[in-house]
C-alpha positions, 0 to 999 in steps of 0.5 A: 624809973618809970618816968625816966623810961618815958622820957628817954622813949620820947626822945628816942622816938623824935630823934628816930623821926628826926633822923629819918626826916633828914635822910630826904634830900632835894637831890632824891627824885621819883618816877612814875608812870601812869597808862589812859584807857579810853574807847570812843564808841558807836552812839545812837541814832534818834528822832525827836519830833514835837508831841503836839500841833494844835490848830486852834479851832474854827467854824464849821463850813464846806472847807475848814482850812486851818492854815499850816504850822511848824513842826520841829524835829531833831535827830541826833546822831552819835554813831559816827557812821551815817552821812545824812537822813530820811525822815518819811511820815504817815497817818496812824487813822483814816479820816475820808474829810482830813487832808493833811500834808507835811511840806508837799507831801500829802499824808495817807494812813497806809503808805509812808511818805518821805518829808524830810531827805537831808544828804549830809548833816553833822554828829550831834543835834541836828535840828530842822523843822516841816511845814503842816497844813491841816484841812477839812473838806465835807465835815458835817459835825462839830467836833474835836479832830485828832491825828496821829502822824507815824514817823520814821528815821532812816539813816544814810551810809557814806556809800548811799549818797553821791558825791 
């Protein structure tokens, strides 16, 4: 009795899937709908310079010029609200023998000093880079030489520029 009991729940149980299986048919169709939420908002503005210049070394003489390098800079903009940029430089020390200049610019430890003055540029990485010249005149030890450079970027509206 028991077996039999099994058995036929067996049977019901499959024609019961059974019926329900069949009761879909390809003329039935379903709906949905699905709602997309996104924002785009104002991103950063920032400067990247590189970390370190080294000039190498030369001998000591009334004028150590040590010729110019390149330094590369990237300013990235994601805010979407800017038309262009300023990049201004200054000497973090004071050193009497050290005359070093970005572009044209000579750099002293008290004023900043504009090196850079692009009016447009695009949203993302922006990348350039600024001439260095490094010399020194009246040193009178040998010695290892370091100098800091303080940079700045200020950022442009659409209405700070001209058209």
């Amino acid at each position: 009795m028991n077996k039999l009991m099994k058995t036929g729940s067996v049977i019901c149980g499959g024609m019961m899937a059974f019926s329900f299986v069949s009761s879909v048919s390809a003329a039935d169709k379903t709906n949905g709908e699905t709602t997309v939420n996104s924002e785009i908002t104002q991103g950063e503005v920032t400067l990247a310079v590189d970390a370190e210049t080294n000039f190498g070394s030369k001998e000591l003489a009334p004028i150590v010029d040590f010729g110019e390098k390149d330094i590369i800079f990237k300013v990235t903009d994601y805010s979407g609200t800017t038309n262009g940029y300023t990049i201004t430089a200054k000497l973090g020390d004071a050193d009497t023998t050290r005359s070093l200049r970005i572009g044209t610019s000579e750099l002293s430890n008290t004023d900043a000093t504009e090196v850079v003055a692009e009016a447009t540029h695009d949203v993302g990485e922006n990348e350039g880079s600024v001439k260095a010249a490094l010399k020194y005149t009246g040193a009178t030890e040998t010695r290892a030489f370091t100098s800091v450079i303080n940079w700045e970027l200020t950022k442009a509206s659409t209405t700070d520029i001209a058209e």
